[in-house]
C-alpha positions as a Markdown table, in Angstrom:
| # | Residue | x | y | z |
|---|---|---|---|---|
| 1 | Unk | -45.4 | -30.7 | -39.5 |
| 2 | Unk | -42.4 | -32.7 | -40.0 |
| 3 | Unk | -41.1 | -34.0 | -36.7 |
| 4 | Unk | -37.7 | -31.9 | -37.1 |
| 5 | Unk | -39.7 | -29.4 | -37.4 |
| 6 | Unk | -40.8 | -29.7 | -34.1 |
| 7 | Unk | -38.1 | -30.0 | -32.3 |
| 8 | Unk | -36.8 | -26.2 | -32.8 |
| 9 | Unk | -40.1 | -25.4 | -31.4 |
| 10 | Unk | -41.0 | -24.0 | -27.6 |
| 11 | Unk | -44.8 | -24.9 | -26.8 |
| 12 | Unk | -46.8 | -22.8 | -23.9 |
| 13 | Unk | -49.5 | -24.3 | -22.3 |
| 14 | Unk | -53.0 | -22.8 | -23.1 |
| 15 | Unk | -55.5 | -24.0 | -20.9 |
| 16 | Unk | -55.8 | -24.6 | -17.0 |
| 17 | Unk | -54.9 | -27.3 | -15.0 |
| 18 | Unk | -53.9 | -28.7 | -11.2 |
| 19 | Unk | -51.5 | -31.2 | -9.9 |
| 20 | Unk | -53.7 | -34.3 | -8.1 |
| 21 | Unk | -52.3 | -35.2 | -4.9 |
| 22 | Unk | -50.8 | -38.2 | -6.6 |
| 23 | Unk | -48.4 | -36.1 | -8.5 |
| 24 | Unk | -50.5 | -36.3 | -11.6 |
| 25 | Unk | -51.8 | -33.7 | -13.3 |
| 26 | Unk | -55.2 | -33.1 | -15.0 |
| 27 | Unk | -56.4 | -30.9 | -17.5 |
| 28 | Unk | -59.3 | -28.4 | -17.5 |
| 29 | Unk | -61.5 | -29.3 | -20.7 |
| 30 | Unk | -64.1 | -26.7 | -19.7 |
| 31 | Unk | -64.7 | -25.3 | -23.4 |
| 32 | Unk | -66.6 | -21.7 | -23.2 |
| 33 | Unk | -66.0 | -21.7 | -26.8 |
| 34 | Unk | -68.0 | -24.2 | -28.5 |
| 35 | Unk | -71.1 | -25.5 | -27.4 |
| 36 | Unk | -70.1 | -28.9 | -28.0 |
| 37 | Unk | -66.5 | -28.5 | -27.3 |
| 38 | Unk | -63.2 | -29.8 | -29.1 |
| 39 | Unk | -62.4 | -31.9 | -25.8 |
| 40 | Unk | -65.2 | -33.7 | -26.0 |
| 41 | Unk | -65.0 | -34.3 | -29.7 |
| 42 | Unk | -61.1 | -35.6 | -29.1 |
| 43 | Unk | -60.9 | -37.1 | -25.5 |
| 44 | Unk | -65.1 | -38.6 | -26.2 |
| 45 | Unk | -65.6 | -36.8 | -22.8 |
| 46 | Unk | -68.7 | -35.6 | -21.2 |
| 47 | Unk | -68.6 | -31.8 | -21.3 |
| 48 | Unk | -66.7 | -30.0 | -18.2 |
| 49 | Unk | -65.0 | -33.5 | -17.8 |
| 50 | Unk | -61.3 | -33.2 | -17.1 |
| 51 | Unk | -59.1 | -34.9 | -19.1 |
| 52 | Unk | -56.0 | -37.0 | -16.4 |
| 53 | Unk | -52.3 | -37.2 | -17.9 |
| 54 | Unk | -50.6 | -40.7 | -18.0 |
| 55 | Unk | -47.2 | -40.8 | -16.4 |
| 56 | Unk | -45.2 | -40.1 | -19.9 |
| 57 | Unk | -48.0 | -37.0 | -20.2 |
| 58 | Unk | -47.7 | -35.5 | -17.0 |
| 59 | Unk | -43.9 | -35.5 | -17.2 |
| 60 | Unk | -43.9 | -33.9 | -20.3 |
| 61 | Unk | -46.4 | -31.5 | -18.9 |
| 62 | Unk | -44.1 | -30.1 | -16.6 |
| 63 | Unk | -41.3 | -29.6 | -18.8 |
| 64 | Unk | -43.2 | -27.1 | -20.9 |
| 65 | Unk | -42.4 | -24.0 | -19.0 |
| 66 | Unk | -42.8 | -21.9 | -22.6 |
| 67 | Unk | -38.3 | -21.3 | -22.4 |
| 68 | Unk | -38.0 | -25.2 | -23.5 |
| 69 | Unk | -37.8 | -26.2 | -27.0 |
| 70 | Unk | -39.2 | -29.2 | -27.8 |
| 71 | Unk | -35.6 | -30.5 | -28.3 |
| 72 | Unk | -34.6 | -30.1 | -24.7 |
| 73 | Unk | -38.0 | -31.8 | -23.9 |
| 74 | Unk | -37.3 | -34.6 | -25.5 |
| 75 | Unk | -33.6 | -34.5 | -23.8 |
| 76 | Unk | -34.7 | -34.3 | -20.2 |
| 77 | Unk | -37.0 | -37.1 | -21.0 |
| 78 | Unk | -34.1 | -39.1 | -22.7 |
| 79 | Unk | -31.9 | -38.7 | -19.3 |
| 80 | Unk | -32.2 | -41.7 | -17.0 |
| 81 | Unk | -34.4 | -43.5 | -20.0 |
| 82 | Unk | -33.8 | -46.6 | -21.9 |
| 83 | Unk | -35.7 | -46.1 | -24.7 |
| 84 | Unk | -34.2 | -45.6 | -27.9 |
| 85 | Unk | -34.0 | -41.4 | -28.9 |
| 86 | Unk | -36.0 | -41.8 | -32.0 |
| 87 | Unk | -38.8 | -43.9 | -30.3 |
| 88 | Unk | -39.3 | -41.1 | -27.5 |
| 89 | Unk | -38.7 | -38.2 | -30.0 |
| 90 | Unk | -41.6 | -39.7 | -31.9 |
| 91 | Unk | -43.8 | -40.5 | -28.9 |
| 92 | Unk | -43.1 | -36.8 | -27.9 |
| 93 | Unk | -44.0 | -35.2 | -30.8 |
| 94 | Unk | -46.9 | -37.1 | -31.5 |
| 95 | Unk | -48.4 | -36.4 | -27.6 |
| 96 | Unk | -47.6 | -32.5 | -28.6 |
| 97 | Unk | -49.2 | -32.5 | -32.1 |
| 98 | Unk | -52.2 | -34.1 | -30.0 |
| 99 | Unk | -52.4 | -31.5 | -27.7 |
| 100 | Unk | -51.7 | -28.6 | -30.3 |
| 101 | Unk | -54.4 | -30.2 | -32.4 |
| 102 | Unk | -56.9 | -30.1 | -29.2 |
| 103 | Unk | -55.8 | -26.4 | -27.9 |
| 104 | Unk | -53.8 | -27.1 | -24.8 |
| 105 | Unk | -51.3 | -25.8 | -25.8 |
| 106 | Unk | -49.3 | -23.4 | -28.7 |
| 107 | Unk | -46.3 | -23.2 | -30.4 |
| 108 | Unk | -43.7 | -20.1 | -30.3 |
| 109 | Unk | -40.3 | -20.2 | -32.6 |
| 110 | Unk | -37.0 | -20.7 | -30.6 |
C-alpha cells in the first residue's frame, strides 16, 4: 500500500495490551490461533512472550483510538518534533504496516 494511501486511513487496535509503570506499553502476543504463532515468527519471540514498545511505538500506540486517521497521527507526532514531515510520515507508516502485517491492529476507511 502506497504510503498516501495510508494516511486517509483510521487503524484500531486488535490485540491486548497494558501500560508498564514506566509509561510504556507492552503488547499481548499470546496467539490462540496458530500453534506456532505469527508473533513469534515476526518479533523471534518465545511463545506467550510479550512484545515492549519503544518510545516512538508507545506514543504512536496511544494515538490510535480507532477516530484518528493515520494523517492526524502523524500530525500529533509532528507537533513539538524536529524531524522533518516526510522522515516521520515514513517512520509512521512503516511501524503501522509492521503491525498490520503482524495483527495488532486493522485498518477502517476515514
Amino acid at each position: 500500500m502506497k504510503k498516501q494511501d495510508y494516511l486517509t486511513l483510521v487503524p484500531q487496535t486488535t490485540v491486548s495490551w497494558q501500560i508498564l509503570p514506566d509509561g510504556g506499553i507492552e503488547l499481548e502476543t499470546k496467539d490462540e490461533n496458530e500453534p506456532t504463532g505469527r508473533f513469534q515468527k515476526l518479533f523471534h519471540r518465545k511463545p506467550q512472550e510479550n512484545v515492549q514498545l519503544d518510545a516512538f511505538g508507545t506514543r504512536v500506540w496511544q494515538l490510535i483510538d480507532g477516530k484518528r486517521t493515520v494523517k492526524e497521527i502523524a500530525d500529533s507526532l509532528q507537533s513539538g518534533s524536529a524531524e522533518p514531515e516526510k522522515a516521520l510520515q515514513d517512520q509512521l507508516t512503516t511501524f503501522l504496516a509492521i503491525l498490520q502485517r503482524s495483527g495488532c491492529i486493522a485498518f477502517e476507511k476515514s
